[in-house]
C-alpha positions in Angstrom: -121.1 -11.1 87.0 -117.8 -11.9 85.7 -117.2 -12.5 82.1 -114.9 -14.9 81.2 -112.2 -14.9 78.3 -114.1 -17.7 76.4 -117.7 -15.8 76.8 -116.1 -12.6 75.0 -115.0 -15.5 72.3 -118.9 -16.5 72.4 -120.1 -13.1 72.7 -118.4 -12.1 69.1 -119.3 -15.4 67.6 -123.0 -14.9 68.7 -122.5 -11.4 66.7 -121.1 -13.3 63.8 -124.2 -15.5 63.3 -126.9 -12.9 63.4 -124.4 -10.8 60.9 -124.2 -13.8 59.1 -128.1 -14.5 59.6 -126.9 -18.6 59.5 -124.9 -20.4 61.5 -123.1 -22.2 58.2 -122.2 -18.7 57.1 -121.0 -17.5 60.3 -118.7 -20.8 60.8 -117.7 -20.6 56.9 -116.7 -16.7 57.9 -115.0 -17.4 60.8 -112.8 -20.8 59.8 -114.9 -23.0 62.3 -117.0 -25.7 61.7 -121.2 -25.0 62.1 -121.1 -27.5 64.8 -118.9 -25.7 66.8 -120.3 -22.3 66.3 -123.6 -24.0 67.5 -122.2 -25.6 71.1 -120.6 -21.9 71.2 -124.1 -20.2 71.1 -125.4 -23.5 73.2 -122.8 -22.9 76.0 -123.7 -19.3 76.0 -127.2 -19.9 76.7 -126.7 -22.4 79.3 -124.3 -19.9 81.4 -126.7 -16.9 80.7 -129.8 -19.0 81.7 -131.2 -17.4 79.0 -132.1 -18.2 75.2 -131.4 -15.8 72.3 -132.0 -17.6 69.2 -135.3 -18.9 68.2 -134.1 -21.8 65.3 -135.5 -23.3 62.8 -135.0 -25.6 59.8 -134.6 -22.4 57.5 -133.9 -19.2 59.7 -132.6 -17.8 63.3 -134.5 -15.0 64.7 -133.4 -13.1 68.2 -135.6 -13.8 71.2 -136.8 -10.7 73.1 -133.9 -11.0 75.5 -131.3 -12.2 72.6 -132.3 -8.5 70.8 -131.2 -6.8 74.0 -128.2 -9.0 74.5 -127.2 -8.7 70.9 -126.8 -4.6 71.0 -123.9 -4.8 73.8 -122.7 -7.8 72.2 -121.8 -5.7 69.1 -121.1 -2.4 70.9 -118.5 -4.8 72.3 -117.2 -6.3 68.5 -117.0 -2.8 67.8 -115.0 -1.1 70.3 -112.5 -4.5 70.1 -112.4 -2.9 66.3 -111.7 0.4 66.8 -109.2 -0.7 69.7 -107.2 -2.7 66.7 -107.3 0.5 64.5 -106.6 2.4 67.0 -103.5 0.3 67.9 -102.4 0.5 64.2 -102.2 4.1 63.6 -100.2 4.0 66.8 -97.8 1.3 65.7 -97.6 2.7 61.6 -97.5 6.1 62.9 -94.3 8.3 63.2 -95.6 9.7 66.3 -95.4 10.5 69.8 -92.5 9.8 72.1 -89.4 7.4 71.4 -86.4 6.4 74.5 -83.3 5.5 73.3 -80.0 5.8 75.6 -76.7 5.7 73.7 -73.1 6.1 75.2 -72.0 9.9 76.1 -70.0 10.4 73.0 -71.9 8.9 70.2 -74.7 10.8 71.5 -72.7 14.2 71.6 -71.3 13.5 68.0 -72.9 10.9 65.7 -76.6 10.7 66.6 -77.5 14.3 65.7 -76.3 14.2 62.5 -77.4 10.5 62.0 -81.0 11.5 63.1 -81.6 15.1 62.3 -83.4 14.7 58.9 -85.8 11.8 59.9 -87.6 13.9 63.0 -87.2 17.2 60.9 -89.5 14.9 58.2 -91.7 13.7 61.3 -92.3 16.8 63.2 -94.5 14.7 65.4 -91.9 12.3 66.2 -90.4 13.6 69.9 -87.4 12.0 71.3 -86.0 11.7 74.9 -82.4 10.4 74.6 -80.4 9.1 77.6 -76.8 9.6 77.0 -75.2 7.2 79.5 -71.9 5.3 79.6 -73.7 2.8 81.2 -75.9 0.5 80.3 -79.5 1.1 81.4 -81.8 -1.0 81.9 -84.2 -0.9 79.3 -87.6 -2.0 81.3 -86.9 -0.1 84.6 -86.4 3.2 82.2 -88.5 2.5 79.2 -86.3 2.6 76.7 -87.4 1.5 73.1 -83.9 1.0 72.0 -80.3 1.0 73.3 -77.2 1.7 71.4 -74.8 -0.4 72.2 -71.0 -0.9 71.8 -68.8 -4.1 72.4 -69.1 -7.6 72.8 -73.1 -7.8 74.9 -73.5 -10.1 77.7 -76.2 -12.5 77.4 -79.5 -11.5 77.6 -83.8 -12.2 75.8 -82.8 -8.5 73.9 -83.0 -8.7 70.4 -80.0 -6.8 69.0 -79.2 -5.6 65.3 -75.8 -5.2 64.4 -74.9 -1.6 62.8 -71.0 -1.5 62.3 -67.9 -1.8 63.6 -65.9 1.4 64.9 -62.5 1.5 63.9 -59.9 1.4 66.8 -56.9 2.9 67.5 -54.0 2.6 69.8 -53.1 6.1 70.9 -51.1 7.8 73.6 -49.9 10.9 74.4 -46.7 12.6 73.2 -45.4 13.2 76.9 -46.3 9.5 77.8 -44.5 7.9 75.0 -41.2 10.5 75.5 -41.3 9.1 79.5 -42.3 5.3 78.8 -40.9 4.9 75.1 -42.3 4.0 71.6 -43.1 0.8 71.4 -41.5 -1.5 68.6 -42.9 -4.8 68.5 -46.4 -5.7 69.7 -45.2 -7.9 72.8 -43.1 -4.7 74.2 -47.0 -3.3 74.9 -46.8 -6.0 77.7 -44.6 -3.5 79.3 -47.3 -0.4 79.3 -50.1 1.0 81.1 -53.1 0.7 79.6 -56.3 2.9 80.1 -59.5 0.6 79.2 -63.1 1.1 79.0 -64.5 -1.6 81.2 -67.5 -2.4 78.9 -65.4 -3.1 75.7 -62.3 -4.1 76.5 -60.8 -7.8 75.7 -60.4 -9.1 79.1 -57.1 -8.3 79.3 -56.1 -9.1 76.3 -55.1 -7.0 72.8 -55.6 -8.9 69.6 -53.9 -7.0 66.8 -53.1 -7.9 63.1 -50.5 -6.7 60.7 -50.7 -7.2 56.3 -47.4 -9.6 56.5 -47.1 -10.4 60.1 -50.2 -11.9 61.1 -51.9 -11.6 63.8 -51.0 -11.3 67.4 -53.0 -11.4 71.2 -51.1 -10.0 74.0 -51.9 -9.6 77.5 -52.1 -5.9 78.7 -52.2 -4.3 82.1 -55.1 -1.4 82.5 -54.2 1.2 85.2 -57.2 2.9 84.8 -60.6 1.5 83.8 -63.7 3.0 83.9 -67.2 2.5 82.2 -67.0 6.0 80.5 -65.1 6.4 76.8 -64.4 10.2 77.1 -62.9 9.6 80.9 -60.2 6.8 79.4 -59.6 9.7 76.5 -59.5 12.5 78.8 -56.5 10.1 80.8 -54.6 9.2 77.7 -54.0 13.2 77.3 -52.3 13.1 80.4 -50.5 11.0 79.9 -51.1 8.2 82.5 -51.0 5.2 79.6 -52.2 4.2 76.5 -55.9 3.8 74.9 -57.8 1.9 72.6 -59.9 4.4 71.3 -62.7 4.4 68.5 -61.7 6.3 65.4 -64.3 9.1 65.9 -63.4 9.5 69.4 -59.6 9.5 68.5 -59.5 11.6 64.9 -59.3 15.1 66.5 -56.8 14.3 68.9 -54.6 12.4 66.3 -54.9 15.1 63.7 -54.2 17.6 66.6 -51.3 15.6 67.8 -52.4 15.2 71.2 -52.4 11.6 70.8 -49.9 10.2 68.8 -50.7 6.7 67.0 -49.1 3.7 68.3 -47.8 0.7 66.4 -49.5 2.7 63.2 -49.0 -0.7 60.8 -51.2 -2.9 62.7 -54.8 -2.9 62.9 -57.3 -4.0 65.9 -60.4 -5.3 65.6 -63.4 -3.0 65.3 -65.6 -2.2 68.0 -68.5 -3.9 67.1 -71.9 -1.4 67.6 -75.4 -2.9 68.1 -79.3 -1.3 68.4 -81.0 -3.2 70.9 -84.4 -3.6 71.3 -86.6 -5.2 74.3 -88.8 -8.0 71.6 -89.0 -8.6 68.1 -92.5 -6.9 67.7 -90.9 -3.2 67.0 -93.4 -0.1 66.2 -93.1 1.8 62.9 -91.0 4.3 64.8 -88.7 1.9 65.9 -88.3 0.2 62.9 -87.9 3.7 61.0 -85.0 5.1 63.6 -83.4 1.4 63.2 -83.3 1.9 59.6 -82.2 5.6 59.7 -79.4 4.9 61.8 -78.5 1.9 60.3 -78.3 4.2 56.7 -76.1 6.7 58.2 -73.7 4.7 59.3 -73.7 2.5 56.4 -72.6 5.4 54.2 -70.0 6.9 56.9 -66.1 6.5 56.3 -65.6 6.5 59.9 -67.3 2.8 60.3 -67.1 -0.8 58.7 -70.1 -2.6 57.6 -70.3 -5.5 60.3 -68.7 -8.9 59.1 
């Protein structure tokens, strides 16, 4: 026999009103009106072809076959019970396994020190992190969140912003002594440019200066590829210039293997999100959110997020 959705609903209001040893009490208990809770236990009977009350003006009693029904009927209330508490301590715990895929270089740099002390706390806490240029898809690899950096294309993921990375226009010293120093922002019209395909404006560089205001020009990428390291790894060559996050850039600029272009104008940060699949995040979620969130929050190598 198959049960139905709306029999389990009868079964647990049928446990209710021998709990309750009324039907009023039962309805009172459960928000429902007595005569509902009485066409429940009346529908019940009528599909079971069987009664399992005895009534009366002032009591209920089981019936030989309700007593027997009435056992599995709460073993059922029960296990629903434990299934809910059970799902709790899952949800409140910082336990078992979390996904997360972030891009090749914040994984390598930031996101150890940014989430070191939280599973040293939780030594129960495991992680499995995909570090990935690209972005993955979150269902087909079960991520529980994504870290995510640019403008994101439309989508039903919920995403938190973090910060915005600082940029900088770089190049090499050996492509700036072959191609020239730029002056003037629209002389970068000129250049070849080595993008990330994932963040870059379309084409177009907005930059803005403290007196001088702000500027857009359209720029030519030679090279563009969905992997940050690979568009720094280019710039040393010097094949063209990059628009690189500070934390990718600072070695290389205090090393001098990248050289700072157009130093007194700033571009606009790169802004950095933690995606998530829905709204309804578990503890763990919520706590790396938050732990992430903190860390870069209190880093000089990020803004807050406008």
């Amino acid at each position: 026999m198959q049960t139905s959705i709306h029999r389990l609903k009868a079964m647990a209001i049928f446990v209710r009103v021998i709990e309750e040893g009324a039907m009023r009490r039962a309805a009172l208990s459960l928000g429902m009106t007595p005569a509902a809770v009485s066409q429940q236990i009346g529908q019940l009977e009528t599909q079971l072809d069987t009664r399992l009350l005895h009534r009366s003006t002032r009591k209920l009693s089981l019936t030989e076959a309700g007593q027997a029904y009435f056992y599995y009927c709460q073993q059922m209330v029960q296990s629903a019970q434990e299934a809910e508490q059970a799902l709790a301590a899952v949800r409140h715990q910082l336990a078992g396994e979390i996904r997360m895929t972030a891009p090749v270089g914040l994984a390598a740099r930031q996101l150890p020190l940014a989430l070191a002390p939280l599973l040293a706390q939780h030594s129960k806490l495991n992680l499995t992190l995909l570090a990935s240029d690209e972005r993955l898809d979150m269902v087909e690899h079960r991520l529980d969140i994504a870290f995510r950096a640019g403008p994101l294309e439309d989508s039903t993921l919920v995403a938190t912003p973090v910060c915005d990375f600082p940029a900088r226009l770089c190049a090499s010293p050996a492509y700036l002594e072959s191609q020239g120093i730029p002056e003037t922002v629209e002389a970068l019209q000129t250049h070849a440019f080595l993008v990330q395909s994932q963040t870059h404006g379309g084409g177009r560089l907005q930059l803005t200066h403290p007196t001088l205001g702000q500027r857009r020009v359209r720029i030519t990428p030679r090279i563009q590829t969905n992997n940050l390291q690979v568009v720094h790894r280019f710039a040393r060559q010097g094949l063209g210039m990059a628009v690189l996050p500070e934390h990718e850039a600072s070695e290389a600029l205090e090393s001098g293997a990248l050289l700072p272009v157009l130093p007194g104008w700033q571009l606009p940060g790169m802004p950095f999100y933690l995606v998530t699949p829905n709204r309804q995040r578990t503890e763990k979620v919520e706590a790396v959110i938050a732990t992430v969130k903190r860390y870069f929050s209190n880093s000089t190598t990020v803004r807050e997020p406008v």
